[in-house]
mmCIF file as gemmi writes it, N, C-alpha and C atoms, coordinates in Angstrom:
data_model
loop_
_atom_site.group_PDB
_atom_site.id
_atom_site.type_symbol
_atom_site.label_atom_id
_atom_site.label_alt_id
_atom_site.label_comp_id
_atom_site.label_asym_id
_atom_site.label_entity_id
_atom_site.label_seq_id
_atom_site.pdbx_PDB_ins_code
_atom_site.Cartn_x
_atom_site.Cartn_y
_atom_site.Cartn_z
_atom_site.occupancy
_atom_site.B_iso_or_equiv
_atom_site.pdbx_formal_charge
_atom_site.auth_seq_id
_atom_site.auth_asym_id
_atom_site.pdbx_PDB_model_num
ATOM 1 N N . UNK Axp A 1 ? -9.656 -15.715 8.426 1 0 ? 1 A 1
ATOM 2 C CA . UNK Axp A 1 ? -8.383 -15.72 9.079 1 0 ? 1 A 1
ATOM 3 C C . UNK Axp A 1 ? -7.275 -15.832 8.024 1 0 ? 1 A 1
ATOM 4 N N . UNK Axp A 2 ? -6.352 -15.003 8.306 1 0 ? 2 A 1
ATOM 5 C CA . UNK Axp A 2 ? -5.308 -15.19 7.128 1 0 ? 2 A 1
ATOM 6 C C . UNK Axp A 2 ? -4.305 -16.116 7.47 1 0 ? 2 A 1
ATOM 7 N N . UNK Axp A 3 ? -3.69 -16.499 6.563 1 0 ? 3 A 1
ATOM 8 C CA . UNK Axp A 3 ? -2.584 -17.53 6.491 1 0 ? 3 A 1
ATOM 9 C C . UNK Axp A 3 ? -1.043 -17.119 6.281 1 0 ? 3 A 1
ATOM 10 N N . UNK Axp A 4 ? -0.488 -17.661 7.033 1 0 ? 4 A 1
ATOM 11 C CA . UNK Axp A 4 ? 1.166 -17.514 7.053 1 0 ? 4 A 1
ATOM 12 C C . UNK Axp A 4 ? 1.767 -16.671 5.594 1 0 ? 4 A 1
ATOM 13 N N . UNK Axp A 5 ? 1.279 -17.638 3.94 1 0 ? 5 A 1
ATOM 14 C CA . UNK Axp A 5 ? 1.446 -17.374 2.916 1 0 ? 5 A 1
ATOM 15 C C . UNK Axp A 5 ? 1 -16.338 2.337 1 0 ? 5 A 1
ATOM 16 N N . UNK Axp A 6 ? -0.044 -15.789 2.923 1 0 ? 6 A 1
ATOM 17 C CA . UNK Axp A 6 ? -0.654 -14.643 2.43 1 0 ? 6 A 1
ATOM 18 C C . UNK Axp A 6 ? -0.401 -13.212 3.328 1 0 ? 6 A 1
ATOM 19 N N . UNK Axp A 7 ? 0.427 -13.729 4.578 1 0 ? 7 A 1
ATOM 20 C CA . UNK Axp A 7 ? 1.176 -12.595 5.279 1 0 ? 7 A 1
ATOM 21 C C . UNK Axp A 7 ? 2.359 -12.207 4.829 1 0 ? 7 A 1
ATOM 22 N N . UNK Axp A 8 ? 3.033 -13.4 4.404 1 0 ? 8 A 1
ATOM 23 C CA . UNK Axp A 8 ? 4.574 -13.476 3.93 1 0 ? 8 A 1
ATOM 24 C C . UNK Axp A 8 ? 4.424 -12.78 2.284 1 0 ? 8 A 1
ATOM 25 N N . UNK Axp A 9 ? 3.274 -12.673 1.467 1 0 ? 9 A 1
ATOM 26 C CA . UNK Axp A 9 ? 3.111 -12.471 0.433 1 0 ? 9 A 1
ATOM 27 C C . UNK Axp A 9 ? 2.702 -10.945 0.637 1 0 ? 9 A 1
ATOM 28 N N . UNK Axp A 10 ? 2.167 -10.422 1.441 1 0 ? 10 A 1
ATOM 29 C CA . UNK Axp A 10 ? 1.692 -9.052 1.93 1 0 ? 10 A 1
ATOM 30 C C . UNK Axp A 10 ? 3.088 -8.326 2.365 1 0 ? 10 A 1
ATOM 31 N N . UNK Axp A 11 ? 3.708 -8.741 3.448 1 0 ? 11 A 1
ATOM 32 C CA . UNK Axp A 11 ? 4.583 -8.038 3.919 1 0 ? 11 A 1
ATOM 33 C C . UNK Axp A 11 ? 5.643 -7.871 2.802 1 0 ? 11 A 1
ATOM 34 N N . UNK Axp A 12 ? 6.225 -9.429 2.129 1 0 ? 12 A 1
ATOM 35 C CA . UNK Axp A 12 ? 6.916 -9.175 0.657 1 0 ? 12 A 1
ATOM 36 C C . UNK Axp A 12 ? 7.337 -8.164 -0.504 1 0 ? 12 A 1
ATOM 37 N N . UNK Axp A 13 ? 5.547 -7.575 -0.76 1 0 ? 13 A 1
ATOM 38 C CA . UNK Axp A 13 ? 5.265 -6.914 -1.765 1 0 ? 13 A 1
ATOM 39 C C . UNK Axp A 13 ? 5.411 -5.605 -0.932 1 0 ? 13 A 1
ATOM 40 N N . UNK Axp A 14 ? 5.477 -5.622 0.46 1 0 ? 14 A 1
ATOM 41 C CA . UNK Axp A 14 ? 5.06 -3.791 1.291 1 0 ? 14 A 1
ATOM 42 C C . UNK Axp A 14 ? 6.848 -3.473 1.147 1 0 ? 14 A 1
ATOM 43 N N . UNK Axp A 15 ? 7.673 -4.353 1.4 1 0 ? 15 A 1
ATOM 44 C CA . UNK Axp A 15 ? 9.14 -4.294 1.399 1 0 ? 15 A 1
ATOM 45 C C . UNK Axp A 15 ? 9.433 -3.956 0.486 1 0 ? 15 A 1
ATOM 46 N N . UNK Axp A 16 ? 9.167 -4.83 -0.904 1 0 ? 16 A 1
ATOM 47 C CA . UNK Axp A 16 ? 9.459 -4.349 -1.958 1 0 ? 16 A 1
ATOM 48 C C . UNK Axp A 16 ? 9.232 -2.987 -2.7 1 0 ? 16 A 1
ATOM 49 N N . UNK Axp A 17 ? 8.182 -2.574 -2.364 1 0 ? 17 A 1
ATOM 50 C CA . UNK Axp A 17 ? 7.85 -1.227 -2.334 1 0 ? 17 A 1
ATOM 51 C C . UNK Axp A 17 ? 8.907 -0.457 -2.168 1 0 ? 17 A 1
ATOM 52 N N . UNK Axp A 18 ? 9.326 -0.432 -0.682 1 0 ? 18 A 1
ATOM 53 C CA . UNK Axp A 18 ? 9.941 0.779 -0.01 1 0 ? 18 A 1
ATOM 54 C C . UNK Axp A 18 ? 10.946 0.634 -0.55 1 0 ? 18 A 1
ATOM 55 N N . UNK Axp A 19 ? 11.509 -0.569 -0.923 1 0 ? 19 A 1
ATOM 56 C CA . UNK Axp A 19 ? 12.967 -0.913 -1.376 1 0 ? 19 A 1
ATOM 57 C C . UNK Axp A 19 ? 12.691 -0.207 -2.878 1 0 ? 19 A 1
ATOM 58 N N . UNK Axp A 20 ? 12.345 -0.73 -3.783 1 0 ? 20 A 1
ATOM 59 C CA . UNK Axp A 20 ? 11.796 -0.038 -5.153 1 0 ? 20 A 1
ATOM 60 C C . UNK Axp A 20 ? 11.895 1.456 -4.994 1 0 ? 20 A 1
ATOM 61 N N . UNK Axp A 21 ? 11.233 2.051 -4.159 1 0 ? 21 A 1
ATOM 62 C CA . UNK Axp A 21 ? 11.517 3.401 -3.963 1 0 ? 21 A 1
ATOM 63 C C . UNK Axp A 21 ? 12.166 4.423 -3.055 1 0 ? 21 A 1
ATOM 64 N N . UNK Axp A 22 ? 13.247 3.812 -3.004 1 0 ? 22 A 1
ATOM 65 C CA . UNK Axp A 22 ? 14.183 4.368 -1.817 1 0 ? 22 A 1
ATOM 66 C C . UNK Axp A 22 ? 15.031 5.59 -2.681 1 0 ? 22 A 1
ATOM 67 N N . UNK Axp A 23 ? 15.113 6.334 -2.002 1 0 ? 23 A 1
ATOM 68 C CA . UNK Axp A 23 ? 15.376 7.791 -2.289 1 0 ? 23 A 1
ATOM 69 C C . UNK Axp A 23 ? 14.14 8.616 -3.264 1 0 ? 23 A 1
ATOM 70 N N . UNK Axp A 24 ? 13.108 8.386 -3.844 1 0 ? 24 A 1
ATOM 71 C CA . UNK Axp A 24 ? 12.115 8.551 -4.392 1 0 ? 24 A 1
ATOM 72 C C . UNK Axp A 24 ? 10.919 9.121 -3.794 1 0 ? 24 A 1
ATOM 73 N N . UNK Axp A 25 ? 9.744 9.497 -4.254 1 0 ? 25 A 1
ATOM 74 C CA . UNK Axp A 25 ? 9.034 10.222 -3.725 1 0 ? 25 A 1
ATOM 75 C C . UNK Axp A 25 ? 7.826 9.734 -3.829 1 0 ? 25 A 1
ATOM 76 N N . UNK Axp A 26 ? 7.377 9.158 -2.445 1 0 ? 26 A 1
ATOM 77 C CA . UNK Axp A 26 ? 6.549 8.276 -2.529 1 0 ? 26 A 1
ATOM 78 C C . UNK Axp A 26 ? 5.603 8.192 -0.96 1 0 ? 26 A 1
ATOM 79 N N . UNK Axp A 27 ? 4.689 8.306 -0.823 1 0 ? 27 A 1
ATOM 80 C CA . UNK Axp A 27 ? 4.046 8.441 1.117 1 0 ? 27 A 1
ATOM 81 C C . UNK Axp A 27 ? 2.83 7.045 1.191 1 0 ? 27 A 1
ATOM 82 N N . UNK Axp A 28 ? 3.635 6.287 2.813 1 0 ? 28 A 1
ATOM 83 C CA . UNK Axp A 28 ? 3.156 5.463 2.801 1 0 ? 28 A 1
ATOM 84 C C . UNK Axp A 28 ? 2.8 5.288 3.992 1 0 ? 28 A 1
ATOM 85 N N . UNK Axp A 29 ? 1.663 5.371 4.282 1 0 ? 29 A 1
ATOM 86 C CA . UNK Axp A 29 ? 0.932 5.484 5.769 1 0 ? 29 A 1
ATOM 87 C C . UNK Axp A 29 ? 0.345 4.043 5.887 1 0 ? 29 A 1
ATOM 88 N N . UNK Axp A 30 ? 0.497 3.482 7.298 1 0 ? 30 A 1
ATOM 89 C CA . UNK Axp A 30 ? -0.01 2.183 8.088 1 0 ? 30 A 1
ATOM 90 C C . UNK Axp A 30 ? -0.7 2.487 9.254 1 0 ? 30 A 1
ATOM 91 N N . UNK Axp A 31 ? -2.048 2.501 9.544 1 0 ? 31 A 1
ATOM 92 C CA . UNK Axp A 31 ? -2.501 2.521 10.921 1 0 ? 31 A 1
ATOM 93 C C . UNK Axp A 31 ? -3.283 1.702 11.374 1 0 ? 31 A 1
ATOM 94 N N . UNK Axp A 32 ? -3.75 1.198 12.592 1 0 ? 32 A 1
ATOM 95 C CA . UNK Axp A 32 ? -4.324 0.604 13.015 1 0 ? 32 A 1
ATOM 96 C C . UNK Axp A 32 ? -5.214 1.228 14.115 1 0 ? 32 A 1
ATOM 97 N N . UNK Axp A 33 ? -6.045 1.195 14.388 1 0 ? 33 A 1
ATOM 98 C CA . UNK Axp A 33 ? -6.733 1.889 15.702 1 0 ? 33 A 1
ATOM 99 C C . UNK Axp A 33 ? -8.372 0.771 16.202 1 0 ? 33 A 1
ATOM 100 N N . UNK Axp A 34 ? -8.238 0.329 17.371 1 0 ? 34 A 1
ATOM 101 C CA . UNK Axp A 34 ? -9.381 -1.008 17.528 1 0 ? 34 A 1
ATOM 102 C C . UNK Axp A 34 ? -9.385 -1.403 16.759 1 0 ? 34 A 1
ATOM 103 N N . UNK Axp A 35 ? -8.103 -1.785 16.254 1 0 ? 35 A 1
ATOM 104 C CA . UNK Axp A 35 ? -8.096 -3.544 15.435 1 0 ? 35 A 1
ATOM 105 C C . UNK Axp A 35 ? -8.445 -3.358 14.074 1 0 ? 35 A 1
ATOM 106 N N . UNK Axp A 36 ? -9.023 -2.168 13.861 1 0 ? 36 A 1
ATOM 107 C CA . UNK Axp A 36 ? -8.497 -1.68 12.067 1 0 ? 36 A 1
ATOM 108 C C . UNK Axp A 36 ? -7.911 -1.387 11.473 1 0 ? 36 A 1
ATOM 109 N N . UNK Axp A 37 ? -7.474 -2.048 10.426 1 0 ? 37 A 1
ATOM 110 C CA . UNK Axp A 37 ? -5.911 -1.45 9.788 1 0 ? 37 A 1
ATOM 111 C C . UNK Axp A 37 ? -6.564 -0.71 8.578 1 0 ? 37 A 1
ATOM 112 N N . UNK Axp A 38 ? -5.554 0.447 8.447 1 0 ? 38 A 1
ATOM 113 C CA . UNK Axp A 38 ? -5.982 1.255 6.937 1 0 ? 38 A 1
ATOM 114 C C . UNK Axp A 38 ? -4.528 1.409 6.767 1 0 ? 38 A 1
ATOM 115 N N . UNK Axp A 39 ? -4.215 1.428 5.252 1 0 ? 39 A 1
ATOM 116 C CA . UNK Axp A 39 ? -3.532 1.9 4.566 1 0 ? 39 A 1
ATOM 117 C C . UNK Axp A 39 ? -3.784 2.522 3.137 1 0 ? 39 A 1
ATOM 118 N N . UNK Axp A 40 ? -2.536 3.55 3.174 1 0 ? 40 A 1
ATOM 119 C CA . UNK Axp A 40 ? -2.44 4.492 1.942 1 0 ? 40 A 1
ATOM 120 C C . UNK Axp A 40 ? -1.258 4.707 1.532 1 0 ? 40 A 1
ATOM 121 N N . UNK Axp A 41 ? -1.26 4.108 0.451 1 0 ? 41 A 1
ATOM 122 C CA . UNK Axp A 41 ? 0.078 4.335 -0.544 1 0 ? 41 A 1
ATOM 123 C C . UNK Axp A 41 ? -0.347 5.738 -1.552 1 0 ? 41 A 1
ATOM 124 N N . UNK Axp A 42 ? 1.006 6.186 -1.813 1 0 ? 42 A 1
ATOM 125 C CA . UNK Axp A 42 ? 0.441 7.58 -3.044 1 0 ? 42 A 1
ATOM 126 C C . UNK Axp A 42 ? 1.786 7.381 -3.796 1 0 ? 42 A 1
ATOM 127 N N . UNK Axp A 43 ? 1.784 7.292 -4.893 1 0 ? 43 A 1
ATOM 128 C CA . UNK Axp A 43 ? 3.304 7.655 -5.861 1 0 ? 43 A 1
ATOM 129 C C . UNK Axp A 43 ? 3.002 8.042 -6.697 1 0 ? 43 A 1
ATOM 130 N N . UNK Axp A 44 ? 3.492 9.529 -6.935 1 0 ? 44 A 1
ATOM 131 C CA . UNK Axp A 44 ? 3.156 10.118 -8.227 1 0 ? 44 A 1
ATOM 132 C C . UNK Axp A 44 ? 3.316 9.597 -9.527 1 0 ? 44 A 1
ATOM 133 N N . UNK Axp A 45 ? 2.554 9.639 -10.369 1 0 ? 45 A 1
ATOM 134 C CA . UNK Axp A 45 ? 2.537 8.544 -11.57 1 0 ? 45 A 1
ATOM 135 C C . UNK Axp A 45 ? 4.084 8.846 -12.346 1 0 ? 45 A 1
ATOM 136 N N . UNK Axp A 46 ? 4.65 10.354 -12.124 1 0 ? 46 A 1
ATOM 137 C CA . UNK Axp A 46 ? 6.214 10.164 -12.602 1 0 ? 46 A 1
ATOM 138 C C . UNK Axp A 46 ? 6.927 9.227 -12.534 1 0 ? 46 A 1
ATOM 139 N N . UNK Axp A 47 ? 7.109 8.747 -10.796 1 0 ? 47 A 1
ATOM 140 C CA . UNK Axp A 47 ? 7.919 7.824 -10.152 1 0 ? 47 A 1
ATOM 141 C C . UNK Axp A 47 ? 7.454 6.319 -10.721 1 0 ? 47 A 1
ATOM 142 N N . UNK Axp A 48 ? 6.357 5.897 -11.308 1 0 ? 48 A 1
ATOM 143 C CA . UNK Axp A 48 ? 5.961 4.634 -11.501 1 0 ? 48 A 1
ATOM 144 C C . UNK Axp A 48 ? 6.933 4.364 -12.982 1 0 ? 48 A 1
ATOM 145 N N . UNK Axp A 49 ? 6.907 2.917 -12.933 1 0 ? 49 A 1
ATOM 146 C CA . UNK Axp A 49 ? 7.603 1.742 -14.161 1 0 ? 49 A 1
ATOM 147 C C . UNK Axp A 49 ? 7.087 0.787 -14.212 1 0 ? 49 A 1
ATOM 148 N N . UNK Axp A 50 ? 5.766 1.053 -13.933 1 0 ? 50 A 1
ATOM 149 C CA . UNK Axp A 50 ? 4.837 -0.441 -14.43 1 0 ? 50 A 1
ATOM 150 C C . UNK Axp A 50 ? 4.819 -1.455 -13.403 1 0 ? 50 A 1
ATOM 151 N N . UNK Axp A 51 ? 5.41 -1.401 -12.343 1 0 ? 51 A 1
ATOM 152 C CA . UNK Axp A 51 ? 5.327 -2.878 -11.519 1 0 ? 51 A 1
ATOM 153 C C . UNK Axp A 51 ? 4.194 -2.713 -10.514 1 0 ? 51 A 1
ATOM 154 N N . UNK Axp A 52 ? 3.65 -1.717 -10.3 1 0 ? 52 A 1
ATOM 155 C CA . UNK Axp A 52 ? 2.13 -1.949 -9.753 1 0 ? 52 A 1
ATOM 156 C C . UNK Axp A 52 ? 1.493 -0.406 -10.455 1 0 ? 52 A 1
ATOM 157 N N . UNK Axp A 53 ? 0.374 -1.168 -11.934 1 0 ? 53 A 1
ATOM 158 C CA . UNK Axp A 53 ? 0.441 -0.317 -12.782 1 0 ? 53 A 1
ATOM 159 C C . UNK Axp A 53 ? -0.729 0.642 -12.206 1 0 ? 53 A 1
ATOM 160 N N . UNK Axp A 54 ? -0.588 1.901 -12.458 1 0 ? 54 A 1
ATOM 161 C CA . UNK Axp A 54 ? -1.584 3.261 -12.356 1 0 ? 54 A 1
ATOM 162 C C . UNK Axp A 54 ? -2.097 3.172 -10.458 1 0 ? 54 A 1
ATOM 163 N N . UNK Axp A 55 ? -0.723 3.08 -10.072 1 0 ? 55 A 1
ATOM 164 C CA . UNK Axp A 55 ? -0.909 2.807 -8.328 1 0 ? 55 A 1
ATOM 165 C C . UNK Axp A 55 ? -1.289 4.428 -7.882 1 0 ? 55 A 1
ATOM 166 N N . UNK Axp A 56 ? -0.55 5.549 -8.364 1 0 ? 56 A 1
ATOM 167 C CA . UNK Axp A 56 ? -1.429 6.731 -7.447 1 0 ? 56 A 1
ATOM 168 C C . UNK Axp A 56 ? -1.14 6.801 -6.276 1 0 ? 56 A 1
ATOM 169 N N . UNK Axp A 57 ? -2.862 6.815 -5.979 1 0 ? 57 A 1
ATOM 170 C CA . UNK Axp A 57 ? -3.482 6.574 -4.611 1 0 ? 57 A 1
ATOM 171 C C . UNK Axp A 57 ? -4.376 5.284 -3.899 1 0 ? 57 A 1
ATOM 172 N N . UNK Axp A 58 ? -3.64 4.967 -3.14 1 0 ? 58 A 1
ATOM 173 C CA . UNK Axp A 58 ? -4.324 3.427 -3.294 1 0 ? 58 A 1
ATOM 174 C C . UNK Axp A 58 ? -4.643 3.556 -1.581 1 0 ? 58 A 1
ATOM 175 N N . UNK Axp A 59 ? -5.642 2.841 -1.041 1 0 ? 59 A 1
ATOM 176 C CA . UNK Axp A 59 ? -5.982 2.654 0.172 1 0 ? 59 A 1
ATOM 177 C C . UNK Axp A 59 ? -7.364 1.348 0.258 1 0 ? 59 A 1
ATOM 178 N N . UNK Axp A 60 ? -6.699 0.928 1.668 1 0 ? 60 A 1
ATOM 179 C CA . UNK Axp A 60 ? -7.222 -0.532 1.952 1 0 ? 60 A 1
ATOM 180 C C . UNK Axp A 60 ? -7.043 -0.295 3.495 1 0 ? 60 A 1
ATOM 181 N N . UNK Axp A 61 ? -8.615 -1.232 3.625 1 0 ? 61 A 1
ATOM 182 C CA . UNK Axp A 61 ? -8.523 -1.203 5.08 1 0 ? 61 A 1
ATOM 183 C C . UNK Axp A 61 ? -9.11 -2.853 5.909 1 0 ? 61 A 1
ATOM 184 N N . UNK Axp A 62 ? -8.707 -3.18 6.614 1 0 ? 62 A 1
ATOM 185 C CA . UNK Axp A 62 ? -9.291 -4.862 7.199 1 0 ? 62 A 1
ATOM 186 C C . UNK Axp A 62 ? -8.866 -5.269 8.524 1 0 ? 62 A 1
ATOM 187 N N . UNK Axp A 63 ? -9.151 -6.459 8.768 1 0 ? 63 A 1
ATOM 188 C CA . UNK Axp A 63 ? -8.868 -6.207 10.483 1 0 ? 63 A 1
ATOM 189 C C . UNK Axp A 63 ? -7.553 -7.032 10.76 1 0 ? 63 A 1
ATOM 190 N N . UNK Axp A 64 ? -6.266 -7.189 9.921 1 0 ? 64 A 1
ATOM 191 C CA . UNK Axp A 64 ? -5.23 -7 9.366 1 0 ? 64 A 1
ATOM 192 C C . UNK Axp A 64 ? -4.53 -6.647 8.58 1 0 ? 64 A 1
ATOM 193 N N . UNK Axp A 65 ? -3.211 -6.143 8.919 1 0 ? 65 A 1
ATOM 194 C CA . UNK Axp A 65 ? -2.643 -5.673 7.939 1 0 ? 65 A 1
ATOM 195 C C . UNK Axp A 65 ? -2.648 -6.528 6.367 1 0 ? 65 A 1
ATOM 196 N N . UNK Axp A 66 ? -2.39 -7.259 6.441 1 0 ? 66 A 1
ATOM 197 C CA . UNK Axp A 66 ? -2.569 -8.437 5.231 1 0 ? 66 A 1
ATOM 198 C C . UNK Axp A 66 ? -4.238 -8.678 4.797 1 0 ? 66 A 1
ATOM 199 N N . UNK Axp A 67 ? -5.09 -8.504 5.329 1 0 ? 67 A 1
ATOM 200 C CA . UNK Axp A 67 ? -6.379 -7.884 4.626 1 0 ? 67 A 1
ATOM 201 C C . UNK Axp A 67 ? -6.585 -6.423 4.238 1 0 ? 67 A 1
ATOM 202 N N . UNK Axp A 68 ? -6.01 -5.396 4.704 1 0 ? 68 A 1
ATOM 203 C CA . UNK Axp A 68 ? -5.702 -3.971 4.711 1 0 ? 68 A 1
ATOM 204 C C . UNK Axp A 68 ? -4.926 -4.03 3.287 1 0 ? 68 A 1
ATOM 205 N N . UNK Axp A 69 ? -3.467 -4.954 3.699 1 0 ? 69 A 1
ATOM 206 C CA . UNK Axp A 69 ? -2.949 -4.565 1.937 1 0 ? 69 A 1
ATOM 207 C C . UNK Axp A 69 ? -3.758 -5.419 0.713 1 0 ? 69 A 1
ATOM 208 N N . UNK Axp A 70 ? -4.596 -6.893 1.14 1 0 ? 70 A 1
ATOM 209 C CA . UNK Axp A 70 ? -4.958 -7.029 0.025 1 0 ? 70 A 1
ATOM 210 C C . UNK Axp A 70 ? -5.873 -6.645 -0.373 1 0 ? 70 A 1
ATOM 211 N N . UNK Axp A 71 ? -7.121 -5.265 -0.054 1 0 ? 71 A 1
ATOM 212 C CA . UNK Axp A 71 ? -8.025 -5.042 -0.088 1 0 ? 71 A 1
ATOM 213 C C . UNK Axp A 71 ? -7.688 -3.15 -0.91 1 0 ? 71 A 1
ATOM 214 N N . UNK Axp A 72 ? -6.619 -2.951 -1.119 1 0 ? 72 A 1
ATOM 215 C CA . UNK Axp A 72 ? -6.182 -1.881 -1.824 1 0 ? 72 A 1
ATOM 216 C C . UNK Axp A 72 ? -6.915 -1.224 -2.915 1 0 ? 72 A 1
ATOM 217 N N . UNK Axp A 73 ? -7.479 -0.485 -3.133 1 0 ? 73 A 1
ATOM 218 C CA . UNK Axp A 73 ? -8.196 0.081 -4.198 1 0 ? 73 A 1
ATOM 219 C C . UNK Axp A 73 ? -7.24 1.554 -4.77 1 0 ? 73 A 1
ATOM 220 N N . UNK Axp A 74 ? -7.115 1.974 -6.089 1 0 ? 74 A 1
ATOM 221 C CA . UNK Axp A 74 ? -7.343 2.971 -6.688 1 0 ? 74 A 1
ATOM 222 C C . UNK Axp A 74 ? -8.172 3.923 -6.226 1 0 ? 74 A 1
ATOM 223 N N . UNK Axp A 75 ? -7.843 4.832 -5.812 1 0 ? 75 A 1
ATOM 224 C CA . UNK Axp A 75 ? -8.474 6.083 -5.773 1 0 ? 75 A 1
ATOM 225 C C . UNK Axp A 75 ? -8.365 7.403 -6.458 1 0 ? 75 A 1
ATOM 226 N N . UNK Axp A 76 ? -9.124 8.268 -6.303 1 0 ? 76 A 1
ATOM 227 C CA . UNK Axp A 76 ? -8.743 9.558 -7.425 1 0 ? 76 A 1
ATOM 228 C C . UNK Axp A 76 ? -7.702 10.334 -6.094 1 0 ? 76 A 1
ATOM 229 N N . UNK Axp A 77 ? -6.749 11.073 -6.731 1 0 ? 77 A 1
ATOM 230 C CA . UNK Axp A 77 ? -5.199 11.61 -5.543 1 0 ? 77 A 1
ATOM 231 C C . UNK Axp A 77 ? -5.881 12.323 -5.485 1 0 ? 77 A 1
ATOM 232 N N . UNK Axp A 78 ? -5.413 12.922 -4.17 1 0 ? 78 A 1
ATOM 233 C CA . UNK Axp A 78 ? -5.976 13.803 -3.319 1 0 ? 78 A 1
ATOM 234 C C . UNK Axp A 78 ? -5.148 14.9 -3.69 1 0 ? 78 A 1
ATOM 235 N N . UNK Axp A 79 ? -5.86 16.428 -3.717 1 0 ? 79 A 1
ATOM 236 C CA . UNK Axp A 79 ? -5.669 17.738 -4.072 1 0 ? 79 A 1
ATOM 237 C C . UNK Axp A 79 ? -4.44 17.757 -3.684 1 0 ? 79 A 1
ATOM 238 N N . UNK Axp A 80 ? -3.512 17.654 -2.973 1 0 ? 80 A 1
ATOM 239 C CA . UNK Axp A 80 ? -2.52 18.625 -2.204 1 0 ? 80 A 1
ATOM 240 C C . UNK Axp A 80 ? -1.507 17.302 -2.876 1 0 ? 80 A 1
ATOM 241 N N . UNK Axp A 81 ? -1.774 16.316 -3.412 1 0 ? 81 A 1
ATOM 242 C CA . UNK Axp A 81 ? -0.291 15.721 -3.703 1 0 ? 81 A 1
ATOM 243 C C . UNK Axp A 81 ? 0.256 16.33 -5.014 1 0 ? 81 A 1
């Protein structure tokens, strides 16, 4: 079960994100479907400055969002980005 601190620390870092890359080029998908959350972040390694280093393609999935984002892995980008 997750904790208040580790939601507030999840949602934090998802804000900061979007804020970090506002006007920028960056795709960030959230879903849930029976209580599974997946997510996928992609930022082309142009757009990166080190604050979440060699991010890409990243995807995480758990049966919250706050296990979904802390469960994020590196992946190899997908053809079409």
């Amino acid at each position: 079960m997750e904790n208040k601190t580790q939601r507030d620390l999840a949602e934090g870092q998802l804000i900061d994100l979007v804020r970090r890359h506002n006007e920028q080029n960056f795709r960030l998908t959230i879903l849930c479907d029976r209580g599974r959350w997946s997510i996928s972040l992609s930022v082309p390694e142009k757009e990166l400055r080190g604050e979440i280093p060699h991010i890409g393609w990243m995807v995480g999935t758990g049966a919250s969002f706050t296990e979904a984002w802390a469960n994020r892995q590196s992946q190899q980008p997908r053809v079409d980005e």
